[in-house]
N, CA, C and O atoms as a Maestro MAE file, in Angstrom:
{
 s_m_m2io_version
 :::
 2.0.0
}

f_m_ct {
 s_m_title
 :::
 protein
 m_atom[260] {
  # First column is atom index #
  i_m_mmod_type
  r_m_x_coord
  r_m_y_coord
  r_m_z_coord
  i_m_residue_number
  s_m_chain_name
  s_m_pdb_residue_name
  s_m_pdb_atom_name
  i_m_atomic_number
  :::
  1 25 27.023 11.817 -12.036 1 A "UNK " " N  " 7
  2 3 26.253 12.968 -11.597 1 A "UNK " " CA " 6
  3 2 25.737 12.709 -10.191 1 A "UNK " " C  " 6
  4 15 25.213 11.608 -10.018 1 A "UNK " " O  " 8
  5 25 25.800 13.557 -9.142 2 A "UNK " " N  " 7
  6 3 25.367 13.664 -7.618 2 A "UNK " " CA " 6
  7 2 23.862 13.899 -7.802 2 A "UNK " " C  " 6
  8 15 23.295 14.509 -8.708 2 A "UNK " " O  " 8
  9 25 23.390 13.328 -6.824 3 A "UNK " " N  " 7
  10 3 21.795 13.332 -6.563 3 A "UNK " " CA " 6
  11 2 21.505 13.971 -5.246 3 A "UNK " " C  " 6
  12 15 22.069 13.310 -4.374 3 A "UNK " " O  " 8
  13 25 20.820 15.042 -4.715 4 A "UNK " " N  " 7
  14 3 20.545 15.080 -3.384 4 A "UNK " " CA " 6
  15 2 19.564 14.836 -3.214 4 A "UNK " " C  " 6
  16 15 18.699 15.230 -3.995 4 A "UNK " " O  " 8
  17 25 19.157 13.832 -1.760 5 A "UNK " " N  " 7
  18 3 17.450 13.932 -1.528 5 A "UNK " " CA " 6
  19 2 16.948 13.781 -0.101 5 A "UNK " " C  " 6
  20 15 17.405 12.880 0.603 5 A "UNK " " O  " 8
  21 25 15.642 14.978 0.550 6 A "UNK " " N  " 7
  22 3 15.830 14.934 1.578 6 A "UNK " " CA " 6
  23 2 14.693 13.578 2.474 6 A "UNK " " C  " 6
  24 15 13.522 13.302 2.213 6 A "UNK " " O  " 8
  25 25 15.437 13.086 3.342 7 A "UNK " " N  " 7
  26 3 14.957 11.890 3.817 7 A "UNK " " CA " 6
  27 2 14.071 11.887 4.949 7 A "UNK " " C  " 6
  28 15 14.565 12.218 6.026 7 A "UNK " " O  " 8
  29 25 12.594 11.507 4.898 8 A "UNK " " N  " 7
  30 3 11.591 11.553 5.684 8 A "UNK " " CA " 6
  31 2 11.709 9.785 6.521 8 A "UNK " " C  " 6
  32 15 11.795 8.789 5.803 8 A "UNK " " O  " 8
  33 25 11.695 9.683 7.885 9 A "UNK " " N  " 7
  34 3 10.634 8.963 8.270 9 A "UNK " " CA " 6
  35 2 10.008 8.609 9.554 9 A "UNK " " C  " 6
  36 15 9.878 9.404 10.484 9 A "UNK " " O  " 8
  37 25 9.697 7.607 9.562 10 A "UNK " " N  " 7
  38 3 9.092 7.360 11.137 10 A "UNK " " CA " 6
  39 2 9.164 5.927 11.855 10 A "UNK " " C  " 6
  40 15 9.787 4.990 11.356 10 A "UNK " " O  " 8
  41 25 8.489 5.845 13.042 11 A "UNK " " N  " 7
  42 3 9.301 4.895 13.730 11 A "UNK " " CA " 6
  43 2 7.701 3.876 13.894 11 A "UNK " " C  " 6
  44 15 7.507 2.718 13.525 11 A "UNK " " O  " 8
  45 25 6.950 4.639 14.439 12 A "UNK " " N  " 7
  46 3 5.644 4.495 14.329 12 A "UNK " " CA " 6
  47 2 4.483 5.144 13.518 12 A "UNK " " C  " 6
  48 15 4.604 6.279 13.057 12 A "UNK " " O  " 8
  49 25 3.321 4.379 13.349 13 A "UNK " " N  " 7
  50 3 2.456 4.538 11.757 13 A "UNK " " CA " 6
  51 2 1.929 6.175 12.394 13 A "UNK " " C  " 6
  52 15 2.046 7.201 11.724 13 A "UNK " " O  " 8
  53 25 1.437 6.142 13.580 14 A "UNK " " N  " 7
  54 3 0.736 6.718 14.570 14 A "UNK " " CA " 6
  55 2 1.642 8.389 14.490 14 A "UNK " " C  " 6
  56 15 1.041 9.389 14.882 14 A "UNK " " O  " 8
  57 25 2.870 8.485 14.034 15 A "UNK " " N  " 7
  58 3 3.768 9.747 13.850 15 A "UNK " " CA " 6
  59 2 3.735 10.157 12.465 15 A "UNK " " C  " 6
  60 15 3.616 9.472 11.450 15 A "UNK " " O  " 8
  61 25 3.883 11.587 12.637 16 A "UNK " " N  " 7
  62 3 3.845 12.042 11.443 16 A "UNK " " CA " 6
  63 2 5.340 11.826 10.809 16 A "UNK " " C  " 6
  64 15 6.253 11.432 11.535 16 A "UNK " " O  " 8
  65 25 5.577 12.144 9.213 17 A "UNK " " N  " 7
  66 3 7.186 11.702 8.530 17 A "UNK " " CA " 6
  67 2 7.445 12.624 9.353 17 A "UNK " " C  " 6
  68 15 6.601 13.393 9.814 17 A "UNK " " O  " 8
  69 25 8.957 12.630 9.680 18 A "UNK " " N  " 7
  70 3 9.540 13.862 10.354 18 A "UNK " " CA " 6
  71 2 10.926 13.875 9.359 18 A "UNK " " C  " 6
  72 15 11.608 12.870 9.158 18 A "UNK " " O  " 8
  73 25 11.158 15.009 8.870 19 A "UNK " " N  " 7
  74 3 12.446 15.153 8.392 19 A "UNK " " CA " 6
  75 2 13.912 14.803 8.942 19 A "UNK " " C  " 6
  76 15 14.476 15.455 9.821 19 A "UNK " " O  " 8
  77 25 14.486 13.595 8.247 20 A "UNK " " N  " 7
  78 3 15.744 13.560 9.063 20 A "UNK " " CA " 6
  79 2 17.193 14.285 8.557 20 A "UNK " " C  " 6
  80 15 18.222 14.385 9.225 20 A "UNK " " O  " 8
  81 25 16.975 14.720 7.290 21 A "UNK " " N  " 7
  82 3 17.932 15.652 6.674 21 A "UNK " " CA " 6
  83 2 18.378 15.275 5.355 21 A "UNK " " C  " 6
  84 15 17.482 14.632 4.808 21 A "UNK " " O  " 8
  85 25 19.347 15.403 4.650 22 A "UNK " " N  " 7
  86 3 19.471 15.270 3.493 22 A "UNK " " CA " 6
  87 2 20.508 14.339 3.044 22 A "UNK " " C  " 6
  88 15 21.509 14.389 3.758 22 A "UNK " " O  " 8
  89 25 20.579 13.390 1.943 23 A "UNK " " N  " 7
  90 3 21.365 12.942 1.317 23 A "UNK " " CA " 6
  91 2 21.702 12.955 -0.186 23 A "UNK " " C  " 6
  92 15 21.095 13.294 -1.203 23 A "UNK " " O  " 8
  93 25 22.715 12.532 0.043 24 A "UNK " " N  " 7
  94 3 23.754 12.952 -1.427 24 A "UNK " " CA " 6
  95 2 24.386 11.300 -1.994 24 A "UNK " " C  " 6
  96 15 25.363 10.743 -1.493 24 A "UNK " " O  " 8
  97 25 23.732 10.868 -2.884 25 A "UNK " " N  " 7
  98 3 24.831 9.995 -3.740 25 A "UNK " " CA " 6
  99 2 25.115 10.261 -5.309 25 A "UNK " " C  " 6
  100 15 24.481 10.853 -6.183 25 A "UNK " " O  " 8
  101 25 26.195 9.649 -5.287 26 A "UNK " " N  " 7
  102 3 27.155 9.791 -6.556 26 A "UNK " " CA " 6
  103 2 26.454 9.569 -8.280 26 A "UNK " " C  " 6
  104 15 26.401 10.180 -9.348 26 A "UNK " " O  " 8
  105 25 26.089 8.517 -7.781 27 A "UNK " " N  " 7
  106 3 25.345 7.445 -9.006 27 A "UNK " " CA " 6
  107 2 23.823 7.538 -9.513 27 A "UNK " " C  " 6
  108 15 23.041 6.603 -9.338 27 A "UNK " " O  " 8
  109 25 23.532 8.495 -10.025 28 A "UNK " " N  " 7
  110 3 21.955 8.683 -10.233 28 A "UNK " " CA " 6
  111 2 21.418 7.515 -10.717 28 A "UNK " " C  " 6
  112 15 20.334 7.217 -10.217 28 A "UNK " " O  " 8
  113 25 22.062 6.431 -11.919 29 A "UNK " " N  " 7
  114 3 21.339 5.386 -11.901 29 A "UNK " " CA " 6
  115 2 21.133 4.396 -10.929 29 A "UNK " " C  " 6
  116 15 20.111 3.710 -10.936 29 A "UNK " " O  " 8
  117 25 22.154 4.247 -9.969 30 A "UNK " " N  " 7
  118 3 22.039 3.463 -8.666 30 A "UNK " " CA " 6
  119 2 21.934 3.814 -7.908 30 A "UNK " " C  " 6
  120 15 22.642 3.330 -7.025 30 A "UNK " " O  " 8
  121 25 21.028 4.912 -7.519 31 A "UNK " " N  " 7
  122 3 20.737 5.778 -6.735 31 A "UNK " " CA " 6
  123 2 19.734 5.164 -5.622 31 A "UNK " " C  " 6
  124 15 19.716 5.546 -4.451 31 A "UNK " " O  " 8
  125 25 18.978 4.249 -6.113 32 A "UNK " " N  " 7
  126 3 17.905 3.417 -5.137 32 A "UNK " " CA " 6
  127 2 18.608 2.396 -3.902 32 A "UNK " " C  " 6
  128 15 18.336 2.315 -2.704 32 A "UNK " " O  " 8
  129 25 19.747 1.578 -4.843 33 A "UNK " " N  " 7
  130 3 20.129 0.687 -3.790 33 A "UNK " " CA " 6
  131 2 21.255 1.550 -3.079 33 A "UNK " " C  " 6
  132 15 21.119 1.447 -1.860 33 A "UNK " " O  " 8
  133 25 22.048 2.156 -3.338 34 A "UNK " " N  " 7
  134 3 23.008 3.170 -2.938 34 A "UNK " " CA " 6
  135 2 22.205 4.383 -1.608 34 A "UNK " " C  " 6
  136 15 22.786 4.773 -0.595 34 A "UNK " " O  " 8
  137 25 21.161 4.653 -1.913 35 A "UNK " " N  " 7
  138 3 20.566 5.432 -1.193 35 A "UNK " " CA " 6
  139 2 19.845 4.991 0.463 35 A "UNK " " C  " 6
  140 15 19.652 5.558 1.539 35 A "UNK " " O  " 8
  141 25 19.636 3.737 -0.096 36 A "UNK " " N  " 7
  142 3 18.869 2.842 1.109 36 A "UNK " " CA " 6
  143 2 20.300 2.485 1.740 36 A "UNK " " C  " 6
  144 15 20.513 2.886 2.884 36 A "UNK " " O  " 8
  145 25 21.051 1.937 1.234 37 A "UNK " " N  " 7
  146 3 22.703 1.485 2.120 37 A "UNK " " CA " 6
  147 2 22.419 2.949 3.253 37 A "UNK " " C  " 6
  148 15 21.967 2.991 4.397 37 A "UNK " " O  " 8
  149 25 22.913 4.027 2.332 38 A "UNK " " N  " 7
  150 3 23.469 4.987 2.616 38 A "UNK " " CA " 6
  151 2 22.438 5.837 3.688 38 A "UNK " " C  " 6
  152 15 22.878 6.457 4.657 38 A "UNK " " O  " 8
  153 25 21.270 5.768 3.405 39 A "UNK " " N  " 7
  154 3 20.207 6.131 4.558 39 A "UNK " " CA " 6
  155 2 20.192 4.930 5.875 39 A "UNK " " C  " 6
  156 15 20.199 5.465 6.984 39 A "UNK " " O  " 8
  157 25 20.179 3.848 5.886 40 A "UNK " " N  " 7
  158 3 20.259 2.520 6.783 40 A "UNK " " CA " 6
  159 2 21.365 3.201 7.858 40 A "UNK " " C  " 6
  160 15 21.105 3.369 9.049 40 A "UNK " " O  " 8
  161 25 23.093 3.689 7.003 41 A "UNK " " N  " 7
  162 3 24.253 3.928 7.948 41 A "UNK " " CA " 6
  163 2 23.924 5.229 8.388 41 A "UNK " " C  " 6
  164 15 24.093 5.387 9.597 41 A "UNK " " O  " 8
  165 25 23.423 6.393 7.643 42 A "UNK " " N  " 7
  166 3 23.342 7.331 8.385 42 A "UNK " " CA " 6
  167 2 22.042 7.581 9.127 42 A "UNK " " C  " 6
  168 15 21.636 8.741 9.197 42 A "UNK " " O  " 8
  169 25 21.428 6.701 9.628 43 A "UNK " " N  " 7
  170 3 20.098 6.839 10.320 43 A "UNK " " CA " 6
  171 2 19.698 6.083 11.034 43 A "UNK " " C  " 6
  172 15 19.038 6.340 12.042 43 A "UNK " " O  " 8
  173 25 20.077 4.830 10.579 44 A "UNK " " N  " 7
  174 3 19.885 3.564 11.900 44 A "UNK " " CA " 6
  175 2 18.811 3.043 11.613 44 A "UNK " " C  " 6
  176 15 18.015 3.752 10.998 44 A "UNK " " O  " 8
  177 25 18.418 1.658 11.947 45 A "UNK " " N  " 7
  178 3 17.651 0.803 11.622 45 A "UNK " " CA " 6
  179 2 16.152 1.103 12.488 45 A "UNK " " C  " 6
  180 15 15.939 2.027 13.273 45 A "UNK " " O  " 8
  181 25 15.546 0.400 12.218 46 A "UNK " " N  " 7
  182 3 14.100 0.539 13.229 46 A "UNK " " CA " 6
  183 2 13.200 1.389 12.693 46 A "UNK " " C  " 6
  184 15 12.126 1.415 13.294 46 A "UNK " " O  " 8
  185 25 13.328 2.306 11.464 47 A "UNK " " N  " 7
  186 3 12.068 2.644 11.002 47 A "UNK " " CA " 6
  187 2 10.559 1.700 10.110 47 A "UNK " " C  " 6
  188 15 10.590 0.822 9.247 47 A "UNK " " O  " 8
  189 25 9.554 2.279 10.701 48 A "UNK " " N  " 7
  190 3 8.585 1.657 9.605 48 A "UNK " " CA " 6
  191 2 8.518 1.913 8.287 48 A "UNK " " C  " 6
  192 15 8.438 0.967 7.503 48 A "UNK " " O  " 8
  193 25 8.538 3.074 7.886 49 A "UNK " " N  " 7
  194 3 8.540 4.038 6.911 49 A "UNK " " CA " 6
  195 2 9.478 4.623 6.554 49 A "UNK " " C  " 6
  196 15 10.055 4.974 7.583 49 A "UNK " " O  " 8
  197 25 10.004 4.957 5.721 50 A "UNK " " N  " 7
  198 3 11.455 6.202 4.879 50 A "UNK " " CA " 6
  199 2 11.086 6.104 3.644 50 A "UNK " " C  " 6
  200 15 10.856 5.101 2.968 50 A "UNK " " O  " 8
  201 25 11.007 8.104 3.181 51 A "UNK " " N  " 7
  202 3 10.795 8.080 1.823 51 A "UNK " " CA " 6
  203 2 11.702 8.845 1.625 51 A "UNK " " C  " 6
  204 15 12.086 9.379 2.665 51 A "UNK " " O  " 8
  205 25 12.615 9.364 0.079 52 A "UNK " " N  " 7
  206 3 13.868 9.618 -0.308 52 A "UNK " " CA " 6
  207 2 12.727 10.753 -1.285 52 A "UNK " " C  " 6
  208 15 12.017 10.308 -2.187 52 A "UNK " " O  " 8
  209 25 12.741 11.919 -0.971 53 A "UNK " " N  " 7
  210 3 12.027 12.993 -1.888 53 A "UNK " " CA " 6
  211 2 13.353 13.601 -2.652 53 A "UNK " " C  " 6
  212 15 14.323 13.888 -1.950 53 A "UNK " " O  " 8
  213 25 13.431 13.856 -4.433 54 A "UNK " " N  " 7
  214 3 14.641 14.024 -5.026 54 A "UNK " " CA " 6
  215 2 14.304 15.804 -4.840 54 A "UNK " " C  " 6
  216 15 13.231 16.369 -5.054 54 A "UNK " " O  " 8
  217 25 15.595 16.411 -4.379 55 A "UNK " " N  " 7
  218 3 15.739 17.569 -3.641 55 A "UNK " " CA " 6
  219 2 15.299 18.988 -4.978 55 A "UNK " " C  " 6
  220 15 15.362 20.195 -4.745 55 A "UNK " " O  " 8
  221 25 15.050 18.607 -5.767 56 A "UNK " " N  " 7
  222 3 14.733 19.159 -7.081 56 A "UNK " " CA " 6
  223 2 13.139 19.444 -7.101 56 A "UNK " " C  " 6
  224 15 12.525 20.456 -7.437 56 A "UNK " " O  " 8
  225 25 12.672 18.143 -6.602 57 A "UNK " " N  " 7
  226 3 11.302 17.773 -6.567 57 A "UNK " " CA " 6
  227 2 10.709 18.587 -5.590 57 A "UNK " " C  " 6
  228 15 9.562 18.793 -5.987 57 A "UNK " " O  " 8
  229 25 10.913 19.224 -4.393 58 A "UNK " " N  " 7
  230 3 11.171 19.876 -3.525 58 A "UNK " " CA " 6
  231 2 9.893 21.444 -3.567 58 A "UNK " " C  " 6
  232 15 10.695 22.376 -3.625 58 A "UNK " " O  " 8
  233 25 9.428 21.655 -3.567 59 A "UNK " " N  " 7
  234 3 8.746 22.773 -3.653 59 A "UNK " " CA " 6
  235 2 8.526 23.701 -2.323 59 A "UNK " " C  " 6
  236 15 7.776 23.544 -1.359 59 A "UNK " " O  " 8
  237 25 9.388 24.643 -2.615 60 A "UNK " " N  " 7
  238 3 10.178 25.460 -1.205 60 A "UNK " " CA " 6
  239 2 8.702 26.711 -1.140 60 A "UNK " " C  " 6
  240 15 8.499 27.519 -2.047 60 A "UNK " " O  " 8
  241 25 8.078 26.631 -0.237 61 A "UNK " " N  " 7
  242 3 7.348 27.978 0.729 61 A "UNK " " CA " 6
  243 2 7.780 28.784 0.923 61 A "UNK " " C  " 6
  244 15 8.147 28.646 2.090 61 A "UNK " " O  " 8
  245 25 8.107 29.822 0.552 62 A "UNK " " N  " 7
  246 3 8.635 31.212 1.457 62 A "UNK " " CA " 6
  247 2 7.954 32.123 2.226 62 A "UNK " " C  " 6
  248 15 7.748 33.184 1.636 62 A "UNK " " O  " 8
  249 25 7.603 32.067 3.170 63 A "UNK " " N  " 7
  250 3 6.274 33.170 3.671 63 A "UNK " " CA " 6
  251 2 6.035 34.579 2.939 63 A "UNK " " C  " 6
  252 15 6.770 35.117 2.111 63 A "UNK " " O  " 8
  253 25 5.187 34.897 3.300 64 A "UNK " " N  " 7
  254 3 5.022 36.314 2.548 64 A "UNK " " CA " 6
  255 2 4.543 37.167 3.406 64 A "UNK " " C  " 6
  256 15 3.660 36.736 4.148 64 A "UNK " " O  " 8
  257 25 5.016 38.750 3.575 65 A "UNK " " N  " 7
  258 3 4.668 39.326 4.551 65 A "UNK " " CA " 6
  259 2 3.413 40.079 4.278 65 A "UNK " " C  " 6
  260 15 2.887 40.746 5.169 65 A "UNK " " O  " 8
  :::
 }
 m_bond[259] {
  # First column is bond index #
  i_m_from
  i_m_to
  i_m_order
  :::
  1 1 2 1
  2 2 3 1
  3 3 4 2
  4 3 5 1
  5 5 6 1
  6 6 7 1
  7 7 8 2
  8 7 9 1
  9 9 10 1
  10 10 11 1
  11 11 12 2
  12 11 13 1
  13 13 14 1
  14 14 15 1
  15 15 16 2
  16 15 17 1
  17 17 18 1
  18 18 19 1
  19 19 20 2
  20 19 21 1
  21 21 22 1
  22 22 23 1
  23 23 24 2
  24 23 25 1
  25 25 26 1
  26 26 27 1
  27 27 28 2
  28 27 29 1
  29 29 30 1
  30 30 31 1
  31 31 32 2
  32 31 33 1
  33 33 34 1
  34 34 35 1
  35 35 36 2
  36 35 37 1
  37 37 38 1
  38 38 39 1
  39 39 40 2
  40 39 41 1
  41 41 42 1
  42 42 43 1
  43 43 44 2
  44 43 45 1
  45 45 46 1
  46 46 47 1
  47 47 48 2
  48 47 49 1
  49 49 50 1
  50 50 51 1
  51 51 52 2
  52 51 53 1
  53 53 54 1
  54 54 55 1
  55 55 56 2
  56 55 57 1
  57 57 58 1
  58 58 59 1
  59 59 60 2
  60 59 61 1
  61 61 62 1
  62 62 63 1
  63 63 64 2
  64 63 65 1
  65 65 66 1
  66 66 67 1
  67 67 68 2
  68 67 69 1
  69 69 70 1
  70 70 71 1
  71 71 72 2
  72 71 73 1
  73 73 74 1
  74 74 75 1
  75 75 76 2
  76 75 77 1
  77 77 78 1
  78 78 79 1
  79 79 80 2
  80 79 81 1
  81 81 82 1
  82 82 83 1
  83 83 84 2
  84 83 85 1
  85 85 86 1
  86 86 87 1
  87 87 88 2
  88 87 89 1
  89 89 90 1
  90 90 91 1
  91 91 92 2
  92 91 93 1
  93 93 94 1
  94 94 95 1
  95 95 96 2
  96 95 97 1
  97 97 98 1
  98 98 99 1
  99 99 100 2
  100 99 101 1
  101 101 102 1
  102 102 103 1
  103 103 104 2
  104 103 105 1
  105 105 106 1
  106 106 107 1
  107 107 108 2
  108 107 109 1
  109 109 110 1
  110 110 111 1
  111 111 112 2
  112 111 113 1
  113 113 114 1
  114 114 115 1
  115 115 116 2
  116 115 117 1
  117 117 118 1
  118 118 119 1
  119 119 120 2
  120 119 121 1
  121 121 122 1
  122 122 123 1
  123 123 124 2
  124 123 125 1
  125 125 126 1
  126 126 127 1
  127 127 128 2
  128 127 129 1
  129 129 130 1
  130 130 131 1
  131 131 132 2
  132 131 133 1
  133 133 134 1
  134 134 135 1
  135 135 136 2
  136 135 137 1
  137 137 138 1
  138 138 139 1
  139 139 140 2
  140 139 141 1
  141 141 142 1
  142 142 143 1
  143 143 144 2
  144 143 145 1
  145 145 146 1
  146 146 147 1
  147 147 148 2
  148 147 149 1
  149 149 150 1
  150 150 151 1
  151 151 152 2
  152 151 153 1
  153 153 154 1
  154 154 155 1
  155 155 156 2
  156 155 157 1
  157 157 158 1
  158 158 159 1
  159 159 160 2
  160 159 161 1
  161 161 162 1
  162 162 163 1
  163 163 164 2
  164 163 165 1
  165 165 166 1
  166 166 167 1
  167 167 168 2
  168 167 169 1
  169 169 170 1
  170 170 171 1
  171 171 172 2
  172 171 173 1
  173 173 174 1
  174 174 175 1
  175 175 176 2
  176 175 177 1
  177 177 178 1
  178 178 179 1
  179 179 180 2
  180 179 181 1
  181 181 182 1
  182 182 183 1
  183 183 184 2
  184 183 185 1
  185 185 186 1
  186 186 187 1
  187 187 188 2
  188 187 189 1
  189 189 190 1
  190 190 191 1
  191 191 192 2
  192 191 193 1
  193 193 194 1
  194 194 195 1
  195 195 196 2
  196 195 197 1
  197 197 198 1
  198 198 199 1
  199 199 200 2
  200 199 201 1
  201 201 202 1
  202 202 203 1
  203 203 204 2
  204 203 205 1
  205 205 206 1
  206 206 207 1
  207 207 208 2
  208 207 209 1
  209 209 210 1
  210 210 211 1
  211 211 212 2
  212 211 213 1
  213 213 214 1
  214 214 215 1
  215 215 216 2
  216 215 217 1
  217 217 218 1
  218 218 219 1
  219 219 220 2
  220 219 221 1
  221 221 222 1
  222 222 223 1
  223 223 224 2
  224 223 225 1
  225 225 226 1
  226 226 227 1
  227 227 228 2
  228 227 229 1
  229 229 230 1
  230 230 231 1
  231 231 232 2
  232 231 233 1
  233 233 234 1
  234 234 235 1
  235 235 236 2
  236 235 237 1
  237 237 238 1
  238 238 239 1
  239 239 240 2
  240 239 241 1
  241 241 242 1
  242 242 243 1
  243 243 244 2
  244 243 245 1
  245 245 246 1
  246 246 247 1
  247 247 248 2
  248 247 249 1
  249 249 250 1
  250 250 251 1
  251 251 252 2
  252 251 253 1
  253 253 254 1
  254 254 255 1
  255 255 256 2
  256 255 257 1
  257 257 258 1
  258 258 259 1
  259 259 260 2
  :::
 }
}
């Protein structure tokens, strides 16, 4: 089963998370070490902080007119 989740972080404590976009792995039970690989290659090293929010978990705003 696929997992999506969208990936927050920062470089310094002093910045707010900033959204870096979303990821997808295969393996929901190995989803932790699979996810960190897979966030590390698509994002690059040097953050302080990265959190993996599961895209389900997600609680979407819609404005209201």
């Amino acid at each position: 089963m696929k997992s999506s989740y969208l990936i927050f972080a920062r470089k310094e404590y002093q910045q707010p998370l900033e959204c870096l976009g979303t990821l997808t792995v295969d393996n929901e039970s190995a989803a932790r070490d699979e996810l960190s690989r897979i966030a590390r290659e698509s994002f690059g090293e040097g953050w302080i902080e990265m959190a993996a929010i599961p895209e389900t978990a997600a609680l979407r705003v819609i404005p209201m007119e």
